[in-house]
N, C-alpha and C positions, 0 to 999 in steps of 0.2 A: 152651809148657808151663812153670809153676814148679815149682819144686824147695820142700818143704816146702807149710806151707799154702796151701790157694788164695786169692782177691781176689776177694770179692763187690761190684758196682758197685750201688747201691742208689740207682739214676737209673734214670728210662728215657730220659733225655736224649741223644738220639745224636751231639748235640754234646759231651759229656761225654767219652762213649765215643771218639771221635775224638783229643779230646785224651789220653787217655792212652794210644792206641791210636800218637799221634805222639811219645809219650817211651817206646816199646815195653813198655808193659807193656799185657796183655790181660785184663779180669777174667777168671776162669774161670764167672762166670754173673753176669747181669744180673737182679734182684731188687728193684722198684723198692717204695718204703712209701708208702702210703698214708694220709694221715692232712691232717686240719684242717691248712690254712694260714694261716690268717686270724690278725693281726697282732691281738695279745691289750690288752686297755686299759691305755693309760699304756705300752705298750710301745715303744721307741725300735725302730728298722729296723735299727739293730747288735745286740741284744737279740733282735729277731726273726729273722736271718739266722742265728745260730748255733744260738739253741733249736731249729728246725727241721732245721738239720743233724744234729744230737745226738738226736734224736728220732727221726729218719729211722735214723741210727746204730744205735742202740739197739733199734729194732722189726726192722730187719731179721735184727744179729745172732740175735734169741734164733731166727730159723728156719735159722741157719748155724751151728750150734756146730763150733767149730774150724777157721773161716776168719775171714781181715782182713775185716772190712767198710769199705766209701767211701762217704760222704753228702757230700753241700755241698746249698747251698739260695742260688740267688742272688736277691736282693733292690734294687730300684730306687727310689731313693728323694733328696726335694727337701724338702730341710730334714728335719722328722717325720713327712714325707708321703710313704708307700708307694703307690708306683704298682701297679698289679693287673698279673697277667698276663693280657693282650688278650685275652680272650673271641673278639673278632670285632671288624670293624674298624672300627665306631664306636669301640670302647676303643683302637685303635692309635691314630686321629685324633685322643680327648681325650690319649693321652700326646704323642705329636708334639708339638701345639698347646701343652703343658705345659711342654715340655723345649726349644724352640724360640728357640735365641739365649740357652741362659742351661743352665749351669753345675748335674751333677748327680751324686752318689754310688750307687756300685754298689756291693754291702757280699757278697760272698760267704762265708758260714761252710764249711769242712769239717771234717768228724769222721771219724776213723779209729778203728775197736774193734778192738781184736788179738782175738788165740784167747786169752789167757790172763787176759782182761777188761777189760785196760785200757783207758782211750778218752782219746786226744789232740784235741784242738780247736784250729781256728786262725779267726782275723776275716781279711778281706783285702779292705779300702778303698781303691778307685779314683774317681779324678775325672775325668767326661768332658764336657767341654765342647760342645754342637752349635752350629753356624752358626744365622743367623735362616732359618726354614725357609717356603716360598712358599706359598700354599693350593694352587697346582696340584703341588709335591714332598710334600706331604701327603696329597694324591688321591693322587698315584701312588703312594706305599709304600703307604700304606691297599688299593689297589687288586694289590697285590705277592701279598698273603696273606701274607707273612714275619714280618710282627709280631705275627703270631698267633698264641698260648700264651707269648709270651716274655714273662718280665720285661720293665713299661717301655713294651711293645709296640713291639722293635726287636730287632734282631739285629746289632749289631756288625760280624762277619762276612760281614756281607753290604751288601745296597744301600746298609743307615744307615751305611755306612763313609763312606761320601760325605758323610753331616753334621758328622763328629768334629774340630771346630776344634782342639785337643786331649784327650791323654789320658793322664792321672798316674799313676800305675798298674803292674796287670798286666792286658794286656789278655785271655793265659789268664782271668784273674780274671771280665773284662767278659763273654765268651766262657761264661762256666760252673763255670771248674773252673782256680783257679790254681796252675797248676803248677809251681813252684817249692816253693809250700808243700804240694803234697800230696806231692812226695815227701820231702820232708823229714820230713811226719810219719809215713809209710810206713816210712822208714829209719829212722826215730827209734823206732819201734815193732819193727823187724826182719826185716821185709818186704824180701826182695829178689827182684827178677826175673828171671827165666831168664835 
């Protein structure tokens, strides 16, 4: 239970949820927005990352008045080149085979809208490096289901932990949702938790 406004989570990302669920704060309702993803022309993947947070922000506030709202949108990207979220798992094998021995950017934007309208923004840029990856370690995640709907078409947190030669970063950030800087813009905005 918060005390004061509540925290609308505007993900249906239960990896999200998790993680803010493991710095104890609980939204009070999960509200996820729905809108165009697709990376607009001439638009860079840092560009892309935040517009869709702030968007996300912003749509779901006007159905919350007088609660925080949380957006992030996270974005995988090699060089100007936006990886899709994996449909299925031909797209997890073209990202694999993409990211495979060579060096990539995960760009997370979040937006936070208070009740009293303000809206905070933050970028949060990690580099993750993967090992050269086998055709038969690309069957098998391919073959996982795990990379499927993710940014990238990989999960971090899970199997593709095994590919990460390193990771600069925040890997909250790689994860979904980095936490460092969402509470900061949380508390920067006034938001505190039970």
């Amino acid at each position: 239970m918060t005390c004061g406004p509540r925290l609308i989570l505007a993900s249906a990302s239960p990896r999200r949820l998790d993680l803010l669920n493991q710095i104890g704060i609980v939204p009070g309702d999960v509200d996820p927005a729905d809108l165009d993803e697709n990376q607009l022309e001439n638009e860079t993947p840092r560009r892309l990352a935040l517009r869709l947070a702030t968007a996300k922000a912003e749509l779901v506030r006007a159905r919350h008045s007088g609660a925080y709202v949380l957006a992030a949108d996270t974005v995988v990207a090699v060089g100007r080149r936006v990886l899709p979220k994996a449909s299925d798992s031909n797209d997890v094998g073209r990202c694999l085979r993409l990211l495979s021995g060579r060096a990539h950017c995960v760009l997370t934007g979040v937006a936070v809208a208070a009740p009293d309208g303000r809206l905070a923004t933050r970028l949060v840029e990690s580099r993750v490096h993967f090992k050269r990856l086998t055709a038969s370690e690309i069957n098998a995640y391919e073959t996982s289901g795990e990379g499927i709907s993710k940014a990238g078409g990989y999960a971090v947190q899970g199997l593709a932990g095994a590919f990460v030669v390193s990771l600069n970063g925040s890997y909250s950030g790689v994860v979904g949702l980095p936490l460092y800087e969402t509470l900061s813009l949380l508390n920067g905005l006034g938001f505190r938790p039970a």
